[in-house]
NUNU-160992 format. One record per residue: residue number from 1; residue in one letter; chain; x, y, z of N, C-alpha, C in turn. Coordinates in Angstrom, 3 decimals, always signed. Layout:
<pos: NUM code: A unit: A nx: X ny: Y nz: Z cax: X cay: Y caz: Z cx: X cy: Y cz: Z> .
...
This chain:
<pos: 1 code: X unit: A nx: +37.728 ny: +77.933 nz: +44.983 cax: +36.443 cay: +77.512 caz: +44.446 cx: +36.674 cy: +76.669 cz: +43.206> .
<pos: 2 code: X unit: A nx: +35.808 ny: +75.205 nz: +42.881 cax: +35.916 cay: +74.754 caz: +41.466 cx: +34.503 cy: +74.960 cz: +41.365> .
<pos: 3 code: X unit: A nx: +34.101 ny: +74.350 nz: +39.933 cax: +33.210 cay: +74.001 caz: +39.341 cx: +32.660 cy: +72.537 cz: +38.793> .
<pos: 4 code: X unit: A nx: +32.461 ny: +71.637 nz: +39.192 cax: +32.230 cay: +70.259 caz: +38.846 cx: +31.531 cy: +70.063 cz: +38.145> .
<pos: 5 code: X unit: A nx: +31.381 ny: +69.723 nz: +36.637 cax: +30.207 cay: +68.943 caz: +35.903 cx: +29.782 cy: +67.664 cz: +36.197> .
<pos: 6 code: X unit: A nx: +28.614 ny: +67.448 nz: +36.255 cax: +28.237 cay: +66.198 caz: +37.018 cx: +27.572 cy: +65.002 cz: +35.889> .
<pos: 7 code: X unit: A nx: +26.811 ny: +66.230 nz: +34.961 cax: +26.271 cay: +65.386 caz: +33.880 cx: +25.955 cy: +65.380 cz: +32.865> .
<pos: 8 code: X unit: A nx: +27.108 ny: +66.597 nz: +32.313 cax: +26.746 cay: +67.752 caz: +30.712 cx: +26.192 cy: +68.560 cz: +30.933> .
<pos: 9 code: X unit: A nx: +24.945 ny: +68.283 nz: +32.235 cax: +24.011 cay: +69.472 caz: +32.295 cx: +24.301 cy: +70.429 cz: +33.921> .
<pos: 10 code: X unit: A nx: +24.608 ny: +69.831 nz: +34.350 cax: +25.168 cay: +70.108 caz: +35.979 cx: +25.758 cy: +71.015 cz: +36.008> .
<pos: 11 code: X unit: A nx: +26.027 ny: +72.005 nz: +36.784 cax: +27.879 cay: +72.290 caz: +36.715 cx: +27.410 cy: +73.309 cz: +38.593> .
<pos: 12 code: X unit: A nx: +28.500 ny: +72.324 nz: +39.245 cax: +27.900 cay: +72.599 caz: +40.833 cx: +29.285 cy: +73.193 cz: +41.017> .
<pos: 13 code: X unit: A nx: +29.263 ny: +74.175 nz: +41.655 cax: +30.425 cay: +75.661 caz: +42.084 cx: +30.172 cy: +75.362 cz: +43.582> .
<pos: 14 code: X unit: A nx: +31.253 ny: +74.920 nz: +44.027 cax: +31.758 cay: +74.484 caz: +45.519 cx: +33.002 cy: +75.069 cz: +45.742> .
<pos: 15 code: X unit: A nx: +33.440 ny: +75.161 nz: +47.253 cax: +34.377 cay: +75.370 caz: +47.952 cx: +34.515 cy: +74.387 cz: +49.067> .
<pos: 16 code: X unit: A nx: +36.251 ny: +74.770 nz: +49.389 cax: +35.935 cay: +73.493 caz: +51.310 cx: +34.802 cy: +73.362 cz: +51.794> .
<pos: 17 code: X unit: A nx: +33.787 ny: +74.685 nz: +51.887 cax: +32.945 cay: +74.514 caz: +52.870 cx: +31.636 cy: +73.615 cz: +52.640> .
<pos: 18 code: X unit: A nx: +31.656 ny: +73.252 nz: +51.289 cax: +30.526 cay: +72.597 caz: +50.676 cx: +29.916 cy: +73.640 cz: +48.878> .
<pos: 19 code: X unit: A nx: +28.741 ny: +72.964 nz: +49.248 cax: +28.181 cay: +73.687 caz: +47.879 cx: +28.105 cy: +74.990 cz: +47.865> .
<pos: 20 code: X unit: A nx: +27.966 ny: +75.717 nz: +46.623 cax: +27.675 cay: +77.365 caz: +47.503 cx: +26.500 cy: +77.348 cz: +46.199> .
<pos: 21 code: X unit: A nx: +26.402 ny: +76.366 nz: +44.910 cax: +25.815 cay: +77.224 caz: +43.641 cx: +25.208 cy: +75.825 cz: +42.932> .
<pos: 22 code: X unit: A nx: +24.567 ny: +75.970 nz: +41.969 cax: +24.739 cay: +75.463 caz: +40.544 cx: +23.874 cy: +76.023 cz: +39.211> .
<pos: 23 code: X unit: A nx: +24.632 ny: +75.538 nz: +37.958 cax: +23.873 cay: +75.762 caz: +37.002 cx: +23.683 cy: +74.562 cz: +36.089> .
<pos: 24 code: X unit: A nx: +21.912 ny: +74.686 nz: +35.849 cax: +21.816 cay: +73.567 caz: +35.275 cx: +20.873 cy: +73.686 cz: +33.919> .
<pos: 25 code: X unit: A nx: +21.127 ny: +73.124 nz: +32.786 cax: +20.714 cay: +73.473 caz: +31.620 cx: +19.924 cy: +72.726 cz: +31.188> .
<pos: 26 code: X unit: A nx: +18.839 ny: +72.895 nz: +30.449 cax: +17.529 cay: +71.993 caz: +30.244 cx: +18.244 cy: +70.779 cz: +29.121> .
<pos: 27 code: X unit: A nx: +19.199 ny: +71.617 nz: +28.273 cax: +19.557 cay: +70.376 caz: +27.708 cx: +21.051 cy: +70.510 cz: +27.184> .
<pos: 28 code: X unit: A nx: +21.497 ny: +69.572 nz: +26.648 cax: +23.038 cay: +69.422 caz: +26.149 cx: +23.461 cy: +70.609 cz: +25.364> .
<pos: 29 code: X unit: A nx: +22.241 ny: +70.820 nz: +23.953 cax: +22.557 cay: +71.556 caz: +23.171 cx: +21.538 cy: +72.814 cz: +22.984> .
<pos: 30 code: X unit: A nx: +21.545 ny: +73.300 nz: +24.239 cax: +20.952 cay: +74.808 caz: +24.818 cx: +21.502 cy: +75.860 cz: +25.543> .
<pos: 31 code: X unit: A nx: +21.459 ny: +76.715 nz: +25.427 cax: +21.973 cay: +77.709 caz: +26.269 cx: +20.857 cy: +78.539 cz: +27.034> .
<pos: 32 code: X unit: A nx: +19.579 ny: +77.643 nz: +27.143 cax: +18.736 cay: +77.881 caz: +28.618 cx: +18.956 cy: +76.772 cz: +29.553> .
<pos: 33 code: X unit: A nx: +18.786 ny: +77.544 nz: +30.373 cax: +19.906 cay: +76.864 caz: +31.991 cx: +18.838 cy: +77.804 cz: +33.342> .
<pos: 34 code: X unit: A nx: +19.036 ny: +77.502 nz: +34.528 cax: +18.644 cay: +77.577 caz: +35.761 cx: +19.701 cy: +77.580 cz: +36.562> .
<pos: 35 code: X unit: A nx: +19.851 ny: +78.618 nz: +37.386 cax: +20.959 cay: +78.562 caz: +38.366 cx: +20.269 cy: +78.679 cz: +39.596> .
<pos: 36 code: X unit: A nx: +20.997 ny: +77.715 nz: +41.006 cax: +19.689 cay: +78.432 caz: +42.312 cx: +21.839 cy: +78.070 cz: +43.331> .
<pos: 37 code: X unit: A nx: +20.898 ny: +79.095 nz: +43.876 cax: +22.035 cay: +79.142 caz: +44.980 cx: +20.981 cy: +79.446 cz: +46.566> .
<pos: 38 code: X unit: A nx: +21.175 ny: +78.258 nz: +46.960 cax: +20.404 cay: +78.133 caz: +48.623 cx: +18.890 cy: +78.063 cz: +48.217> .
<pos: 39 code: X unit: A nx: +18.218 ny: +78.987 nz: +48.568 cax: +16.609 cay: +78.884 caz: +47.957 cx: +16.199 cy: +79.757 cz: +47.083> .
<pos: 40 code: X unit: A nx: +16.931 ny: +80.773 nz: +46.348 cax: +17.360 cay: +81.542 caz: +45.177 cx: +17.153 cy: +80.494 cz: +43.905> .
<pos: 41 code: X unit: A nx: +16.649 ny: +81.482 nz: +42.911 cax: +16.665 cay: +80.001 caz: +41.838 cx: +16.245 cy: +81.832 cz: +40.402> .
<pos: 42 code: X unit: A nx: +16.916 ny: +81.158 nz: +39.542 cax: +17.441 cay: +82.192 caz: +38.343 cx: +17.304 cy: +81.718 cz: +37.228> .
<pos: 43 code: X unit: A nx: +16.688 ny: +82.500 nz: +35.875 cax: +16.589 cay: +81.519 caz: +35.133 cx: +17.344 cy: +82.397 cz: +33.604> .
<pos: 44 code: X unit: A nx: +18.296 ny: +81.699 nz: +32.894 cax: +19.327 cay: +82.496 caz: +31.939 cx: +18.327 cy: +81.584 cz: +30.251> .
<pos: 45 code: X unit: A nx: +17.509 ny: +82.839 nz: +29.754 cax: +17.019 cay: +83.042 caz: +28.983 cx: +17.939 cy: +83.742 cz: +27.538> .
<pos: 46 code: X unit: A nx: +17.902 ny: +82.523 nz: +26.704 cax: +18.872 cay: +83.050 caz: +24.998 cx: +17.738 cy: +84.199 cz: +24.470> .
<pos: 47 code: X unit: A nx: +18.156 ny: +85.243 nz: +23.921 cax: +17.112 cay: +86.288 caz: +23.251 cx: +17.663 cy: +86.527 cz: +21.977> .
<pos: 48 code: X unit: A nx: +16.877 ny: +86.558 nz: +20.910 cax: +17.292 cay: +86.788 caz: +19.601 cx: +17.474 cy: +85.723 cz: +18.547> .
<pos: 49 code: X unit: A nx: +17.645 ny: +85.946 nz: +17.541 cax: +18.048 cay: +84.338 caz: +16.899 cx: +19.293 cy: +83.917 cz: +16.833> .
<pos: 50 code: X unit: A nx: +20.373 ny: +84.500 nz: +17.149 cax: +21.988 cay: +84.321 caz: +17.349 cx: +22.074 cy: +83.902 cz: +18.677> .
<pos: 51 code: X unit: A nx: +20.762 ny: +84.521 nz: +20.139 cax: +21.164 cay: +83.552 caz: +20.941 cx: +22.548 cy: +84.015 cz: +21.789> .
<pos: 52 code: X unit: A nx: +22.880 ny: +86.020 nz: +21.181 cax: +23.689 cay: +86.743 caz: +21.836 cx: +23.463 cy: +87.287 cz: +23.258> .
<pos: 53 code: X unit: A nx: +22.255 ny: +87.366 nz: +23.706 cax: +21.764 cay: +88.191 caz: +24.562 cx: +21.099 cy: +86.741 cz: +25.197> .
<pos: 54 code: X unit: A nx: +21.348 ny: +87.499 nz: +26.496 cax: +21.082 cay: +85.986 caz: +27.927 cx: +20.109 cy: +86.723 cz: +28.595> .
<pos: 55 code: X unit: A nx: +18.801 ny: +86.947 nz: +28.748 cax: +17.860 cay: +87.822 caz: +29.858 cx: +18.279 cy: +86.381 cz: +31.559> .
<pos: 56 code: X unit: A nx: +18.607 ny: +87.542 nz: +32.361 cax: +18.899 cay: +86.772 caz: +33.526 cx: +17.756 cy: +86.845 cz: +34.402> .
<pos: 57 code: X unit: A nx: +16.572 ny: +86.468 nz: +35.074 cax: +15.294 cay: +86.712 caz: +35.615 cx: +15.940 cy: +85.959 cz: +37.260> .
<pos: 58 code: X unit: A nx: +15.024 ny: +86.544 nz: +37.632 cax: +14.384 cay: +85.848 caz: +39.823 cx: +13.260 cy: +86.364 cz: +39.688> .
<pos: 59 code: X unit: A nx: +12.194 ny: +85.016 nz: +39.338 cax: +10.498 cay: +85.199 caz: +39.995 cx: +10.240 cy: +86.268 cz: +38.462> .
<pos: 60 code: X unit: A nx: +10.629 ny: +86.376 nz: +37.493 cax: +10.061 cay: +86.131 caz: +36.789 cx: +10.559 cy: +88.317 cz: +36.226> .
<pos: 61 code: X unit: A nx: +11.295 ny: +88.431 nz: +37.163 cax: +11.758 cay: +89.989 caz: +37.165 cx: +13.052 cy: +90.106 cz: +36.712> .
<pos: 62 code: X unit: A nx: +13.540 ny: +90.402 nz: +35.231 cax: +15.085 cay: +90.554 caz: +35.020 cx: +15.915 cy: +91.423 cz: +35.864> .
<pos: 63 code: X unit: A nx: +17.133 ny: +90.984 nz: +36.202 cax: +17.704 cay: +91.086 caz: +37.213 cx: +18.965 cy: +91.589 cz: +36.611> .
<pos: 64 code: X unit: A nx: +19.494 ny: +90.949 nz: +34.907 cax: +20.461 cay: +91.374 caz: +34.562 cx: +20.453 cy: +90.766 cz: +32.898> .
<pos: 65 code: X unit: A nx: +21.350 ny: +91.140 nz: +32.235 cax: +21.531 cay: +90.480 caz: +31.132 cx: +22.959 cy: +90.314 cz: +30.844> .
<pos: 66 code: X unit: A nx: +23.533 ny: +89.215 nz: +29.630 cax: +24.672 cay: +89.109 caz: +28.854 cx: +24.585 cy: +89.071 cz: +27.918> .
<pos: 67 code: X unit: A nx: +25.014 ny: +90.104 nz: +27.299 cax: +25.199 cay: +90.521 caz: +25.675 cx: +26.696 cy: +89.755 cz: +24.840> .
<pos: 68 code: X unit: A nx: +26.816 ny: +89.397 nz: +23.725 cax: +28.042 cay: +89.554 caz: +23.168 cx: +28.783 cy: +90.484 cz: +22.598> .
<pos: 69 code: X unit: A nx: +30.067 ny: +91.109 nz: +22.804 cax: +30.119 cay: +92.540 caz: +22.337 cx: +30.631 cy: +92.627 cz: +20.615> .
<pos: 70 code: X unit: A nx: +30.877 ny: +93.236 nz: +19.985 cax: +31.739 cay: +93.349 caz: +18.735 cx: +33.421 cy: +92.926 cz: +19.265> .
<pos: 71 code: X unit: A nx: +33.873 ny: +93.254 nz: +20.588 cax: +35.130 cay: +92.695 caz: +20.666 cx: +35.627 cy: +91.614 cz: +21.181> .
<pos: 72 code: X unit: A nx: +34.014 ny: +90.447 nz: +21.170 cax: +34.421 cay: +89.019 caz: +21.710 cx: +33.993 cy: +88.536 cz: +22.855> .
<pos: 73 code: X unit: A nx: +33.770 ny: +90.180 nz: +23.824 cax: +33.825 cay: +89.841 caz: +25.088 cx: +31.882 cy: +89.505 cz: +25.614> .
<pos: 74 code: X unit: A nx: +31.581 ny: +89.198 nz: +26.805 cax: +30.533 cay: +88.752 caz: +26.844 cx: +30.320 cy: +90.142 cz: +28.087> .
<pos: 75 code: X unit: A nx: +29.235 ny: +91.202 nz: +27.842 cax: +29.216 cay: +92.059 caz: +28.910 cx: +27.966 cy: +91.728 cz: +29.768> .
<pos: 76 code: X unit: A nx: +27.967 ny: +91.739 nz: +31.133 cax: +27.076 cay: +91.663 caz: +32.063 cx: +27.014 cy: +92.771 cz: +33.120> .
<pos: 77 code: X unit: A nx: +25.733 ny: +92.561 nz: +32.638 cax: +25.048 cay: +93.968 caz: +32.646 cx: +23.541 cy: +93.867 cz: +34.054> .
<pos: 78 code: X unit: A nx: +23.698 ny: +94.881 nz: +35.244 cax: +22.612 cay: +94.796 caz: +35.851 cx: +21.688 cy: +95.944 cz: +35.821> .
<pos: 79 code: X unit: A nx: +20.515 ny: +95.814 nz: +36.844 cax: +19.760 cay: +96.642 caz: +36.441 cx: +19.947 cy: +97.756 cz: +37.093> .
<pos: 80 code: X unit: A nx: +20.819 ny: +97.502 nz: +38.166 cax: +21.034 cay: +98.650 caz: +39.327 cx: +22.537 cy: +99.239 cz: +37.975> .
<pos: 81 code: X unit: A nx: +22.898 ny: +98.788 nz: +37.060 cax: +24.020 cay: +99.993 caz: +36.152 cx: +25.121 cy: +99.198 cz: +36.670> .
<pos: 82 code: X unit: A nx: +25.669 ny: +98.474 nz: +37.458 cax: +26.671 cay: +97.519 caz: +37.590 cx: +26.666 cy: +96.900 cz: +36.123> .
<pos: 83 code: X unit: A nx: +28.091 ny: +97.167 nz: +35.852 cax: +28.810 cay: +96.157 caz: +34.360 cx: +29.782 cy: +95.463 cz: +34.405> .
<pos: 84 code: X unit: A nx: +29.937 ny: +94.433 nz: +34.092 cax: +31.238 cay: +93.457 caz: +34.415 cx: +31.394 cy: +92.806 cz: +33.066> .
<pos: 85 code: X unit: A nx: +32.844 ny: +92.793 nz: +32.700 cax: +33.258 cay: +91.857 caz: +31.251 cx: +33.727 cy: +90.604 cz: +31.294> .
<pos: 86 code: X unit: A nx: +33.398 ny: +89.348 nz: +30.724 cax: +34.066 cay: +88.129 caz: +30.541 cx: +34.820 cy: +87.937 cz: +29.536> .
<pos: 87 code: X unit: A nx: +36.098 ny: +87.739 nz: +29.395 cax: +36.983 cay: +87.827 caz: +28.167 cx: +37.399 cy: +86.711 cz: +28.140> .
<pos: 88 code: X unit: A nx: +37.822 ny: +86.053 nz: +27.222 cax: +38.762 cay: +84.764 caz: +26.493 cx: +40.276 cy: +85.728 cz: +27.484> .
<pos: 89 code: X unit: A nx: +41.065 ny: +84.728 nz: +27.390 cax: +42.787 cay: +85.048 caz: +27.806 cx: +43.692 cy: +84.055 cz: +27.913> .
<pos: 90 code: X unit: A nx: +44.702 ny: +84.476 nz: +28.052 cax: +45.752 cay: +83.136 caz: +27.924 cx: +46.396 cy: +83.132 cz: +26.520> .
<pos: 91 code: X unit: A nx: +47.501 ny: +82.431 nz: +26.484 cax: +48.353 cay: +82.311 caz: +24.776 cx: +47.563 cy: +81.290 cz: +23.929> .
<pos: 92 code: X unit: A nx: +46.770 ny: +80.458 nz: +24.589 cax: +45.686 cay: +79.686 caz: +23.842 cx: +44.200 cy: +80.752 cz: +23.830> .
<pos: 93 code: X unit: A nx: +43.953 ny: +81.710 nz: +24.697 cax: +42.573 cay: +81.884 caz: +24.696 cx: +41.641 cy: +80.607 cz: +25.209> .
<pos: 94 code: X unit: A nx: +42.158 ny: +80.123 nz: +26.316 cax: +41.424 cay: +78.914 caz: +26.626 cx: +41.800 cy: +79.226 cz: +28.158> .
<pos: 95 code: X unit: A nx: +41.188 ny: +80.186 nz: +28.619 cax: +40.810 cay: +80.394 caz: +30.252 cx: +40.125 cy: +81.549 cz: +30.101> .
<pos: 96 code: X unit: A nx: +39.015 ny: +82.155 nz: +31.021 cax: +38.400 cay: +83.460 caz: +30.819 cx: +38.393 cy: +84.376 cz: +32.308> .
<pos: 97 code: X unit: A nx: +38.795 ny: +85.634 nz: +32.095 cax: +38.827 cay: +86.163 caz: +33.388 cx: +37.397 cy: +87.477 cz: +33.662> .
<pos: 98 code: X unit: A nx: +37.070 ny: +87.424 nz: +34.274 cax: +35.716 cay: +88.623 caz: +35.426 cx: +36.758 cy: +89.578 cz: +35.367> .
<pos: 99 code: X unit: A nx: +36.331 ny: +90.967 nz: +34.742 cax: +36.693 cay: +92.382 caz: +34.652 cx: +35.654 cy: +93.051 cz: +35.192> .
<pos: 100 code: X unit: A nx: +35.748 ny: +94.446 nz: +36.368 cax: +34.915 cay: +95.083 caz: +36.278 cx: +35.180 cy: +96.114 cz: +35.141> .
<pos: 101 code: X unit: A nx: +34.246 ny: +97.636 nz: +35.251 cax: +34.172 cay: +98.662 caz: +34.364 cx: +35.618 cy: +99.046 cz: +34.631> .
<pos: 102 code: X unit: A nx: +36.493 ny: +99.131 nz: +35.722 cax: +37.718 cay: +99.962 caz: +35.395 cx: +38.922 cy: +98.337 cz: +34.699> .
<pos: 103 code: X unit: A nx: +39.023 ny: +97.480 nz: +34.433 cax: +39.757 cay: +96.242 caz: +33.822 cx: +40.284 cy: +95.688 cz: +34.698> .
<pos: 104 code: X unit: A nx: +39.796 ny: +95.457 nz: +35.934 cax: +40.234 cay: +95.080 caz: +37.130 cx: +39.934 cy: +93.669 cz: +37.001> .
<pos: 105 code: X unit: A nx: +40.634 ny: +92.767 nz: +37.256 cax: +40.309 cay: +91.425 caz: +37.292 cx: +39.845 cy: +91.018 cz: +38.524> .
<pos: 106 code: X unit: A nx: +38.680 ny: +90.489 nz: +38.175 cax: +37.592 cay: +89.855 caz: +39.705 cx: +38.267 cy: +88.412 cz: +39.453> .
<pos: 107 code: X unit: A nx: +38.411 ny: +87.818 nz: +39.018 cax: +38.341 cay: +86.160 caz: +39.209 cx: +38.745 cy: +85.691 cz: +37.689> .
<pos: 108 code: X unit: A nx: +39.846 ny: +84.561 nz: +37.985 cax: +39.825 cay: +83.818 caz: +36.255 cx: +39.618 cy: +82.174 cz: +36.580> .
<pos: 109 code: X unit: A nx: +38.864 ny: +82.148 nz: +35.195 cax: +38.380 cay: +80.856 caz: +35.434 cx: +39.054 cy: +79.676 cz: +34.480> .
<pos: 110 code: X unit: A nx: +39.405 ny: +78.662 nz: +34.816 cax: +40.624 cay: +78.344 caz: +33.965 cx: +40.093 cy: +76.777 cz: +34.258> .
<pos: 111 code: X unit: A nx: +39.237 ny: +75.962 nz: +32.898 cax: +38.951 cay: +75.099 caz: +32.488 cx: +39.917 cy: +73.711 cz: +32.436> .
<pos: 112 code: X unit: A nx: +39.303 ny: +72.749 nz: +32.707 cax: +39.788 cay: +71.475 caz: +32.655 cx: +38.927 cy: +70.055 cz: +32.264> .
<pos: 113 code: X unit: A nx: +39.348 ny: +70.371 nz: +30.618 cax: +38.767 cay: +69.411 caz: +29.773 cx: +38.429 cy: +68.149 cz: +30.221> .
<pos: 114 code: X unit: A nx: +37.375 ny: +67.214 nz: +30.095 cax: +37.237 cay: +65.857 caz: +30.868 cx: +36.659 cy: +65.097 cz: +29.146> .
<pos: 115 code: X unit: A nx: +38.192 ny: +64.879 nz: +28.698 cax: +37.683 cay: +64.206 caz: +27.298 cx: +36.721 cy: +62.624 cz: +27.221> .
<pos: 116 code: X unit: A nx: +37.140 ny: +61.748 nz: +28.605 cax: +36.441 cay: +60.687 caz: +28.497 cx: +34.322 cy: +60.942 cz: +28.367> .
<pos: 117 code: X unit: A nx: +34.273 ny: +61.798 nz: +29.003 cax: +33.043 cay: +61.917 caz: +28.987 cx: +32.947 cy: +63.498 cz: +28.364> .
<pos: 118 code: X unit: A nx: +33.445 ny: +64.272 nz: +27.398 cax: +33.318 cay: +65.378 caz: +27.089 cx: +32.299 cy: +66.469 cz: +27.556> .
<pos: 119 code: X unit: A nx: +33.253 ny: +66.855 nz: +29.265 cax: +32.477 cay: +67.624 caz: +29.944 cx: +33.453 cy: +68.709 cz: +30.256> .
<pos: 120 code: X unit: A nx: +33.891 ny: +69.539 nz: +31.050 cax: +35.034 cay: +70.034 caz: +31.835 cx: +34.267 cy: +71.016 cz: +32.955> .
<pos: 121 code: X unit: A nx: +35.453 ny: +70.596 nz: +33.845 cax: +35.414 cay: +71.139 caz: +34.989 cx: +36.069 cy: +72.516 cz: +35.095> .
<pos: 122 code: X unit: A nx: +36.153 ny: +73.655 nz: +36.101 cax: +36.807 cay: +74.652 caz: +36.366 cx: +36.913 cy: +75.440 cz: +37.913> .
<pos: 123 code: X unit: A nx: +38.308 ny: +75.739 nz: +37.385 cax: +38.995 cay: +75.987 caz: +38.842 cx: +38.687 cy: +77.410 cz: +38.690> .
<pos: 124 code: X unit: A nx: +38.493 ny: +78.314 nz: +40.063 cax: +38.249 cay: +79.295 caz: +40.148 cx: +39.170 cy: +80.094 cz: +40.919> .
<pos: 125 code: X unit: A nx: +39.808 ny: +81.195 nz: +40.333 cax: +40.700 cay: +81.772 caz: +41.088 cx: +40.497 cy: +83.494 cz: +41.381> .
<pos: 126 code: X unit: A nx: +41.114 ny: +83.655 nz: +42.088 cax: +40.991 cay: +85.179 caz: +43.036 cx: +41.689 cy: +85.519 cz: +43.798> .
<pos: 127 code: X unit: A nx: +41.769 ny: +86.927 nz: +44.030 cax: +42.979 cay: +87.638 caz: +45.078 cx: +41.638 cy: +88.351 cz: +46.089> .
<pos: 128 code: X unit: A nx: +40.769 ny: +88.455 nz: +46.144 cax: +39.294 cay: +88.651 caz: +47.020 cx: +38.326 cy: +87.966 cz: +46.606> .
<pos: 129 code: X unit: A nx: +37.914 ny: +87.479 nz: +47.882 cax: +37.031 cay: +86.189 caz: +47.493 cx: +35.961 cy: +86.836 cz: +46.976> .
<pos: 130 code: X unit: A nx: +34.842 ny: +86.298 nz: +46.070 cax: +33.824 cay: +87.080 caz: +46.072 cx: +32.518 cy: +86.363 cz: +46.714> .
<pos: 131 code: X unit: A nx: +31.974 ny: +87.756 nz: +46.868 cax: +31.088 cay: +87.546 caz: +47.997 cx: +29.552 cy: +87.150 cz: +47.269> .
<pos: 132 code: X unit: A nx: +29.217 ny: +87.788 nz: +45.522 cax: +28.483 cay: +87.362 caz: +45.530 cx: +28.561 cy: +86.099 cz: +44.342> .
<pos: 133 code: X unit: A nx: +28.056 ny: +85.230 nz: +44.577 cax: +28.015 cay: +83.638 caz: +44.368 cx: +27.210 cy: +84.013 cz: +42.421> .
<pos: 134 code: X unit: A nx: +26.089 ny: +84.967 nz: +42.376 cax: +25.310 cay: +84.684 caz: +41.349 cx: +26.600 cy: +85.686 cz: +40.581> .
<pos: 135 code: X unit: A nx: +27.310 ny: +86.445 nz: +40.841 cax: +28.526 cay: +86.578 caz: +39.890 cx: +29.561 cy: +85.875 cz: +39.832> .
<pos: 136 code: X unit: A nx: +29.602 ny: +84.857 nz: +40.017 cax: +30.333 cay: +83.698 caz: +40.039 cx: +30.000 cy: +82.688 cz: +38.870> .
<pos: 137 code: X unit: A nx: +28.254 ny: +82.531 nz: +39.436 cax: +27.966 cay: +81.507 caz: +37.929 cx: +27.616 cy: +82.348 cz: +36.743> .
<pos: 138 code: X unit: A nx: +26.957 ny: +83.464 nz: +37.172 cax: +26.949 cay: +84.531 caz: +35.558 cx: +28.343 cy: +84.386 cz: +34.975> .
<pos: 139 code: X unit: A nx: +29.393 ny: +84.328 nz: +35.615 cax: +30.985 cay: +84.177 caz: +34.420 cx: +31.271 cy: +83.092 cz: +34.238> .
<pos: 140 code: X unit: A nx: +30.601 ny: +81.869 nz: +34.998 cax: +31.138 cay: +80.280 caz: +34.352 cx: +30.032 cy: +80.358 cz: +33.478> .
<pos: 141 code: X unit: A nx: +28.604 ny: +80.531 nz: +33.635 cax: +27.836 cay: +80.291 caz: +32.758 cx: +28.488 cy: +81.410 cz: +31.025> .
<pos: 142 code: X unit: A nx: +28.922 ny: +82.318 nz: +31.098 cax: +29.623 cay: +83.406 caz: +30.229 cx: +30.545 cy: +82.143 cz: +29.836> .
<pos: 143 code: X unit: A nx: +31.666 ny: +81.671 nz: +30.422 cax: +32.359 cay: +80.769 caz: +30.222 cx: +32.028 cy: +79.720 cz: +29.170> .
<pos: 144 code: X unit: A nx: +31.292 ny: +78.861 nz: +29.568 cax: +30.387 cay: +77.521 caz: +29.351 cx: +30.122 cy: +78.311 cz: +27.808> .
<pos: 145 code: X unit: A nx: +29.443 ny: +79.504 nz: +27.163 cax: +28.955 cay: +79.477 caz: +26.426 cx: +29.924 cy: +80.489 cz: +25.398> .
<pos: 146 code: X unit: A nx: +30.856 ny: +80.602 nz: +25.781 cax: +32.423 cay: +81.410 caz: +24.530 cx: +32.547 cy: +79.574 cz: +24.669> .
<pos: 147 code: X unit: A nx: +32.502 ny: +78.570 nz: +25.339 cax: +33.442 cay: +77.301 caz: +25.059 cx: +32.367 cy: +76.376 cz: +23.995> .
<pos: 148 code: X unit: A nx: +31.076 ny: +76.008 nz: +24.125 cax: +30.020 cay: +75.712 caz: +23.778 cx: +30.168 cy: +76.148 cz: +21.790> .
<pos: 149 code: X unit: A nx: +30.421 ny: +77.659 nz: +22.075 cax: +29.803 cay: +78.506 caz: +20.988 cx: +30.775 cy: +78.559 cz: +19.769> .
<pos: 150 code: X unit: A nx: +31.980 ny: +78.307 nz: +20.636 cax: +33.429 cay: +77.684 caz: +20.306 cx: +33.543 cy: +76.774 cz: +19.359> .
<pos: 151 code: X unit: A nx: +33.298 ny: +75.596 nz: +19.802 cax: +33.076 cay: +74.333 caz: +19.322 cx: +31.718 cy: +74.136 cz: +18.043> .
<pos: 152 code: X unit: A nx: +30.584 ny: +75.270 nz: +18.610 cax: +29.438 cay: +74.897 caz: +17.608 cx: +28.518 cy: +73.870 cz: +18.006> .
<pos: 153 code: X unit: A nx: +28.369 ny: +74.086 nz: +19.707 cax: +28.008 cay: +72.812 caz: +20.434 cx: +26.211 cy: +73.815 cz: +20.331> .
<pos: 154 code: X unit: A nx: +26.432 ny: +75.091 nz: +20.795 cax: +24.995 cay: +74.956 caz: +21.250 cx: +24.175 cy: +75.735 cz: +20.239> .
């Protein structure tokens, strides 16, 4: 699986088989965004004035949230009690990997800067594919915003 930015605001999550996702953000320097996968459509709401807490909605019903923790990490959190962690990793801290509750690595996502047009793309990796797609962009979108928040972009 990658992730393609298309236009700062884009970021379309494909495989061989075609599209499977995207997330798209109202603006450059926001961290409200819309994700729809097929006829699914999600909307990642900043809460607070830090802008730590992400309310994740479908049709207008939260579905999940992302908090920032005291140890960096970004936790996602559903309503059915499913928890999953996004962490920084690597000797730079410049790739992030999907943990469930026991530190099991679901997927790492490992960025590729596009300095001419300051966007980046990301490759998605795994030892089981995963099956569901909206935990896929909940950790690039997690991603997008440790890199964003990084910089002092959003």
């Amino acid at each position: 699986m990658k992730i393609q930015c298309t236009d700062r605001k884009t970021f379309v999550l494909s495989n061989e088989s075609g599209e499977l996702g995207q997330i798209i953000y109202d603006g450059v320097f926001t961290f409200k965004a819309k994700a729809m996968i097929s006829d699914d459509h999600y909307k990642f709401t900043p809460i607070g004035i830090f802008s730590t807490t992400i309310d994740v909605t479908q049709r207008g019903r939260e579905i999940a949230t992302m908090a920032m923790s005291w140890q960096g990490h970004i936790i996602i959190s559903f309503r059915n009690g499913q928890e999953y962690r996004v962490k920084a990793t690597g000797p730079f801290l410049n790739k992030y990997v999907l943990e469930d509750k026991n530190n099991r690595k679901l997927m790492l996502l490992d960025p590729d800067i596009q300095w001419v047009n300051l966007s980046y793309n990301f490759s998605v990796s795994y030892e089981e594919k995963p099956e569901d797609i909206l935990m896929v962009l909940l950790a690039i979108y997690a991603a997008i915003f440790f890199m964003t928040a990084s910089t002092g972009e959003g």
